[in-house]
C-alpha positions in Angstrom: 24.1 81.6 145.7 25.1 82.9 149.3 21.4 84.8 149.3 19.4 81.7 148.4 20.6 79.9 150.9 19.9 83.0 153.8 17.3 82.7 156.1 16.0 86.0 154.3 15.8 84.3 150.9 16.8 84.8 147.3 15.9 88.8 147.4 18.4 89.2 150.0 21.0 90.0 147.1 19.0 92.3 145.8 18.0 94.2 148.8 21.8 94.6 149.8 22.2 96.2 146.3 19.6 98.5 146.7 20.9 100.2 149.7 24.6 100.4 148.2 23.2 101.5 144.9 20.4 103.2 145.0 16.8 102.6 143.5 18.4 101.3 140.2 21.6 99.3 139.6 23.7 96.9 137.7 24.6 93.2 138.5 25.6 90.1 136.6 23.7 86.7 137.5 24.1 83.5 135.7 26.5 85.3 133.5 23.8 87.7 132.0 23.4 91.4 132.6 20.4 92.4 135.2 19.7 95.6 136.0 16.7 96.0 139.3 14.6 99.1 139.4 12.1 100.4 142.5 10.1 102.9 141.8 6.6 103.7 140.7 7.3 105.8 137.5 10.0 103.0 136.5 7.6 100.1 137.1 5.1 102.6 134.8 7.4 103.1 131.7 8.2 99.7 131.4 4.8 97.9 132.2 3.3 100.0 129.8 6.0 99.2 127.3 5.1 95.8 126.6 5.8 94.5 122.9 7.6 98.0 122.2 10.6 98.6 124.0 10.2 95.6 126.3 9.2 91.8 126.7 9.0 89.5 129.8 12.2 87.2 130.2 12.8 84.6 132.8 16.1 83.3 133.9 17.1 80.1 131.9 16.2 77.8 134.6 13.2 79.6 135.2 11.9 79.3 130.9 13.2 75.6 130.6 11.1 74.1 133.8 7.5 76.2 132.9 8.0 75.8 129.4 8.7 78.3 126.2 4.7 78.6 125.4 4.2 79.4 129.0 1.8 82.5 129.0 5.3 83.4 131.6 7.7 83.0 129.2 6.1 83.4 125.8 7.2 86.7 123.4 4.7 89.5 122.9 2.8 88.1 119.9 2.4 84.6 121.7 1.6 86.0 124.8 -1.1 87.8 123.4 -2.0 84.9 121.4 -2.4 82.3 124.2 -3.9 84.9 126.4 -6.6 85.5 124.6 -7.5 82.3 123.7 -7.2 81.6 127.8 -9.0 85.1 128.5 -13.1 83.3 128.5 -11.8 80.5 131.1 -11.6 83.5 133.7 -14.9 85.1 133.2 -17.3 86.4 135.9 -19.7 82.6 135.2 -16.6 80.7 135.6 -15.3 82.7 138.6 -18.9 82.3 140.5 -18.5 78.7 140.0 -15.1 78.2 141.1 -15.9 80.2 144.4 -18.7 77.7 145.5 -15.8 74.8 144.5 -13.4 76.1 146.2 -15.5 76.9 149.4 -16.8 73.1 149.5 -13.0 71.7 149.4 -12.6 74.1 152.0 -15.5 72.9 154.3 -14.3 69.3 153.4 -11.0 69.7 154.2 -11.8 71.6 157.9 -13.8 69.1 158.9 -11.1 66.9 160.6 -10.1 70.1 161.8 -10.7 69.9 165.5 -9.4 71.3 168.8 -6.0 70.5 169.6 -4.7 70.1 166.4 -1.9 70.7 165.2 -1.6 72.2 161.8 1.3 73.5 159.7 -0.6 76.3 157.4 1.7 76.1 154.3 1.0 72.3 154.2 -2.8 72.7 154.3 -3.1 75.9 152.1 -0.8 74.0 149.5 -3.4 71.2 149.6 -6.4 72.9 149.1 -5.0 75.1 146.3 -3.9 72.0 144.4 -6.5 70.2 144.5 -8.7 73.4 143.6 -6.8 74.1 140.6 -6.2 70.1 139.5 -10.2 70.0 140.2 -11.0 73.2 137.9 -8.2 72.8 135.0 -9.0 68.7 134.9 -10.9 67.2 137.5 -9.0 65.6 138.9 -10.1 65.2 142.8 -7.6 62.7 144.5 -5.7 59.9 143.9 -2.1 59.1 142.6 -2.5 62.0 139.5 -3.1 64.6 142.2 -0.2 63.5 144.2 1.7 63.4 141.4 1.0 67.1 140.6 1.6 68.7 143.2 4.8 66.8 144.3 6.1 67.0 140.7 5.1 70.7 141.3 6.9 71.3 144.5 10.3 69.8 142.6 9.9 72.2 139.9 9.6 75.6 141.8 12.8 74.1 144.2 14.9 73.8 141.1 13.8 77.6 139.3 16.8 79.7 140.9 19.3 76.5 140.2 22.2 76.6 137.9 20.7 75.4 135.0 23.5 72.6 134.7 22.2 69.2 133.6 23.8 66.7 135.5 21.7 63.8 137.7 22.9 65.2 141.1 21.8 69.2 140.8 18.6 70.6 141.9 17.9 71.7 138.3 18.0 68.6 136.6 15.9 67.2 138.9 13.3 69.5 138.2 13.1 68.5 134.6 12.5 65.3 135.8 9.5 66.2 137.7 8.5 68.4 134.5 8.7 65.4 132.5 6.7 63.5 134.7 4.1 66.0 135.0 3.9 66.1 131.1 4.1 62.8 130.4 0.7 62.5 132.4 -0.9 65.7 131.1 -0.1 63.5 127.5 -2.3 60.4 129.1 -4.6 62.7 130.5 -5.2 64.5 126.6 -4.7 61.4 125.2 -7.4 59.3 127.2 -10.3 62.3 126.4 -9.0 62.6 122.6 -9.8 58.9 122.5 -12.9 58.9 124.0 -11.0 56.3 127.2 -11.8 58.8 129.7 -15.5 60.3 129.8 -16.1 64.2 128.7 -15.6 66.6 131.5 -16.9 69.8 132.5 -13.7 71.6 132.9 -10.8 74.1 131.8 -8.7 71.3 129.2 -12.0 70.1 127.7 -12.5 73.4 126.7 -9.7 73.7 125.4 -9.6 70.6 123.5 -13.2 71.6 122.0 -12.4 74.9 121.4 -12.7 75.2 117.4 -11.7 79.0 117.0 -8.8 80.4 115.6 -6.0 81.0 116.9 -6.2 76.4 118.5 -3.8 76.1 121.3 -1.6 73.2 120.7 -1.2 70.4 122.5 2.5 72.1 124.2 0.9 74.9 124.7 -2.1 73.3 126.5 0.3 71.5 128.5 2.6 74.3 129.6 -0.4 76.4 130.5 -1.7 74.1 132.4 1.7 73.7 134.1 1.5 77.4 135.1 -1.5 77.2 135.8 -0.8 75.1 138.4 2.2 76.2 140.2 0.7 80.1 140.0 -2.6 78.5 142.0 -0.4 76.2 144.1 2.3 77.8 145.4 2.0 81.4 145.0 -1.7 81.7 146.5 -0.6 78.4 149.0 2.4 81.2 150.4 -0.1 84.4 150.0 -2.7 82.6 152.4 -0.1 81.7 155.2 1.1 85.1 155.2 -2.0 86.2 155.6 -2.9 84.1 158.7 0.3 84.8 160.1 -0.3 88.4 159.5 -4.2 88.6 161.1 -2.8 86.9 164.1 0.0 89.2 164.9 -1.9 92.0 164.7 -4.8 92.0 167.5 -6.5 95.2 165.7 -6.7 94.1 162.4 -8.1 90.1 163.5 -11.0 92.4 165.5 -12.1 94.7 163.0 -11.9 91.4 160.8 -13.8 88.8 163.0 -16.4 91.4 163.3 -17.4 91.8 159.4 -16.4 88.0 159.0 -19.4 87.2 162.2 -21.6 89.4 160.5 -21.5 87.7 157.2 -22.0 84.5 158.8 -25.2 85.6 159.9 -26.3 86.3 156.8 -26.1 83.0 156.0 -23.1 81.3 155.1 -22.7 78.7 158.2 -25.2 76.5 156.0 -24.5 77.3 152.3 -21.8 78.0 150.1 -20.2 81.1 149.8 -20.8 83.3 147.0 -18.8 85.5 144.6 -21.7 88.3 146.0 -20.9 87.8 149.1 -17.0 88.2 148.7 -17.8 91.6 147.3 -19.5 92.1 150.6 -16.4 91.8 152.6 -14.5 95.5 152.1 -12.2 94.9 155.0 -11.5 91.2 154.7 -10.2 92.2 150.7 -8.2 95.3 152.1 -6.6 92.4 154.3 -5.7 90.1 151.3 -4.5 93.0 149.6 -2.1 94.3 152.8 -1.2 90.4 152.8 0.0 90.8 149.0 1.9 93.8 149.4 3.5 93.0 153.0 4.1 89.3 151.7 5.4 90.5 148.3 5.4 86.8 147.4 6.2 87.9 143.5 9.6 89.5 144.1 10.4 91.1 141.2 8.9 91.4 137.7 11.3 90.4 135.0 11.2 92.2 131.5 14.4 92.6 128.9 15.2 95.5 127.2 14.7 94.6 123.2 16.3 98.3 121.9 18.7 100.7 123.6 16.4 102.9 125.8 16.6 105.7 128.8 14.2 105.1 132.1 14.7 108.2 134.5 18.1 109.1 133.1 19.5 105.7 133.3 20.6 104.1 130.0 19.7 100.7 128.8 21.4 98.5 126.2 19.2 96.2 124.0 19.4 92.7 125.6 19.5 93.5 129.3 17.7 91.8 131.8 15.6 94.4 133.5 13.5 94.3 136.9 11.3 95.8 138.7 11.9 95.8 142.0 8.1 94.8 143.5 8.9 94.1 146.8 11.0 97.3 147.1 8.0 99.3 145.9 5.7 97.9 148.0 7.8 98.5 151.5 8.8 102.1 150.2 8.4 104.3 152.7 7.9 107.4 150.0 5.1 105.3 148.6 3.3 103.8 151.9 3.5 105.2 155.3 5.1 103.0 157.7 5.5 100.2 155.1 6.4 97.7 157.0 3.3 97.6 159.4 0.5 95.2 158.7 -2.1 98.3 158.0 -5.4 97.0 155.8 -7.0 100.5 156.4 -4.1 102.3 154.1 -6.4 101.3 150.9 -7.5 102.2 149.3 -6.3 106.0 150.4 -2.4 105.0 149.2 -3.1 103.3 146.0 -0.9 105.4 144.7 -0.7 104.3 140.5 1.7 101.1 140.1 2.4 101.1 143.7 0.3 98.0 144.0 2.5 94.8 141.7 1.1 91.4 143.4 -0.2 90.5 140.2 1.9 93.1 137.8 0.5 95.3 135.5 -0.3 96.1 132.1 -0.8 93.8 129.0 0.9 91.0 131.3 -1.1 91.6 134.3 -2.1 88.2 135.6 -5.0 86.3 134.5 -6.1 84.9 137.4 -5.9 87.4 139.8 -9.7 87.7 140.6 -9.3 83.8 141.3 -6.8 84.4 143.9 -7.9 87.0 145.7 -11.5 85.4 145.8 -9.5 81.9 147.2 -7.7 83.8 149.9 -11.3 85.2 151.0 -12.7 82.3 151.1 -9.9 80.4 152.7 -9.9 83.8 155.5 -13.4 83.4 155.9 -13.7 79.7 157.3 -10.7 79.7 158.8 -11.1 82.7 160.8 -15.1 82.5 161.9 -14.4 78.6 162.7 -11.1 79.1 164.6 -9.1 80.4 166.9 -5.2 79.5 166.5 -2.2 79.7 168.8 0.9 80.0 166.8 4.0 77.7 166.9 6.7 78.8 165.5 6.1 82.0 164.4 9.9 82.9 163.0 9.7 85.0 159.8 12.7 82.7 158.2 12.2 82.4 154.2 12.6 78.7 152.9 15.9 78.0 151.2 16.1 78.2 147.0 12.1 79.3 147.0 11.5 81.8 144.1 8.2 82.8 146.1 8.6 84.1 149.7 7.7 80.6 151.4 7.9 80.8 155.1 10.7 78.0 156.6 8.9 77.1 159.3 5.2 76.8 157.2 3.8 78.6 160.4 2.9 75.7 162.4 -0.3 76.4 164.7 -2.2 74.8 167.2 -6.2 74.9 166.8 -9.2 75.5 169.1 -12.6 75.5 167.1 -14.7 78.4 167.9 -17.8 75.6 168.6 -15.7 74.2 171.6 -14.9 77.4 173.2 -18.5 78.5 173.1 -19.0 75.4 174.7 -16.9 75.5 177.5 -18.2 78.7 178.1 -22.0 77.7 178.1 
């Protein structure tokens, strides 16, 4: 509990283990048996073990706030169940539309974005991605539901490392209160298109609810989907995206080489129309700096899986019911695996993609589904931010928010702004 209140975070335990133990070692939390394990050909055997010798686990706390038909939490057979009934929603169509939505909230929300303000990143980035994903999954644009969903959210991730003890005061009871809540309106929300209250939408639950096929989600599943949906789009790419910022501006290289492929696509066009899913893929070094983001940021820790038969990874034994790791964050500052792992490099890729050196969005049979979404939002996001403004930096402490289970900056890298416009301006 010491570790999740540090200033380094939650993987502070962890990390202090390592370097006592080694790459692979033993602990007890929350009264169960974890073992963590950092290195590629580890992070191999098991990823690519899924439904045999292995299946995801999440803490208690963790399973009871996403819910147990949660593509996070669900056993093999479900997983695969739910995911491929979830698998269309993420096609290339679906992905080209949501660039050009995500790109307009971005415009929209910039626009009061002017020179002298004052900005906390997190806050922003948390917005947008919210209201992207409430927008895609339900359409729902403002209002008290969207408040509701991503304060409800916030609540729920705060209480995922709790003790899961269900008393009024804790952290983790209160996060099944904001589950509830966010349940009980997904119900109104289901309920209201079932019933023909609320008009038909074009979105991610009216497919669902019009999907006739077999294998039908039901309506918990739906729900907890949706949940995860949510909080993977909300928090996890919300953290990615300040990292990234914060990242670009400390390194005076990297936010040249950028600004100048960033200008250049501007030219092409996209001051006066919406960006593209081609024109993302004409941005090499902008993804090589969402991808040095992911790996430096690590904002995924660890990849939990548990052990469902006795079993031997690189000569250590494992006993049937174990929780076992791997170790993402270690792997991806590994000095053996990337050359000076802890500097902000977006020219190491994709010459040290070395195999299952890369986990931001795991691999396997459980890599994550919406991993082209999120590196297409953090483009987007780097794109107007960066060829719009220029920032000056706050409080730039690296400090890691207190009980976060995603590496969530403390200070939420606070900024001051200067739009590019004014400068040329004054310079005119």
């Amino acid at each position: 509990m010491s570790a999740i209140n540090s200033s380094k975070g939650v993987y502070q335990f962890v990390q202090h283990r390592r370097l006592r133990y080694g790459k692979c070692f033993k602990t007890k939390l929350f009264g169960e048996t974890h073992v963590f394990i950092s290195s590629t050909e580890s992070a191999k055997a098991i990823l690519n073990n899924e439904g045999g010798r292995f299946s995801k686990k999440y803490i208690k706390s963790i399973a009871e706030l996403v819910g147990r038909d949660s593509l996070l939490c669900a056993a093999h057979k479900h997983h695969k169940l739910i995911r491929g009934t979830l698998f269309t929603l993420f096609s290339a169509d679906s992905l080209s539309s949501f660039v050009k939505l995500f790109d307009a909230l971005v415009l929209q929300a910039t626009t009061g974005w002017t020179s002298g303000s004052l900005l906390v990143i997190q806050d922003e980035t948390l917005k947008l991605a919210c209201k992207a994903m409430c927008k895609m999954l339900m359409s729902i644009e403002s209002g008290y539901e969207l408040d509701t969903m991503q304060n409800e959210t916030t609540r729920l991730c705060e209480a995922m490392l709790a003790l899961p003890v269900r008393l009024p005061w804790t952290r983790f009871y209160k996060g099944l209160q904001a589950r509830k809540r966010i349940m009980d309106m997904l119900d109104k929300v289901i309920s209201e298109r079932r019933s023909g209250i609320a008009s038909r939408r074009v979105d991610f639950l009216q497919q669902l609810l019009d999907h006739d096929g077999v294998p039908r989600l039901t309506d918990r599943e739906i729900k907890d989907n949706i949940l995860t949906m949510i909080i993977a789009g909300q928090d996890t790419i919300a953290n990615a995206m300040t990292w990234m910022i914060k990242f670009v501006d400390e390194n005076q290289q990297v936010f040249n080489t950028l600004m100048k492929e960033q200008l250049q696509i501007e030219k092409n066009g996209t001051r006066n129309a919406y960006l593209t899913l081609e024109t993302l893929n004409e941005m090499p070094y902008a993804s090589k700096v969402v991808k040095e983001a992911l790996r430096m940021a690590s904002v995924v820790q660890w990849l939990p899986r548990v052990a469902l038969e006795d079993c031997v990874i690189e000569g250590y034994k494992m006993k049937k019911g174990w929780n076992i790791n791997i170790d993402a964050r270690s792997i991806h500052h590994d000095p053996t695996v990337y050359s000076d792992p802890n500097v902000f490099n977006p020219s190491r890729f994709p010459a040290e993609s070395k195999a299952y050196s890369f986990l931001a969005f795991g691999m396997g049979g459980r890599t994550c589904l919406g991993k082209n979404m999120a590196k297409a939002m953090m483009l987007v996001f780097l794109h107007r931010f960066i060829t719009n403004y220029k920032w000056k930096a706050i409080d730039s402490d690296s400090s890691i928010q207190k009980w976060a289970i995603f590496t969530k900056l403390k200070s939420g890298y606070p900024v001051c702004l200067i739009s590019t416009k004014d400068a040329k301006n004054k310079t005119v």
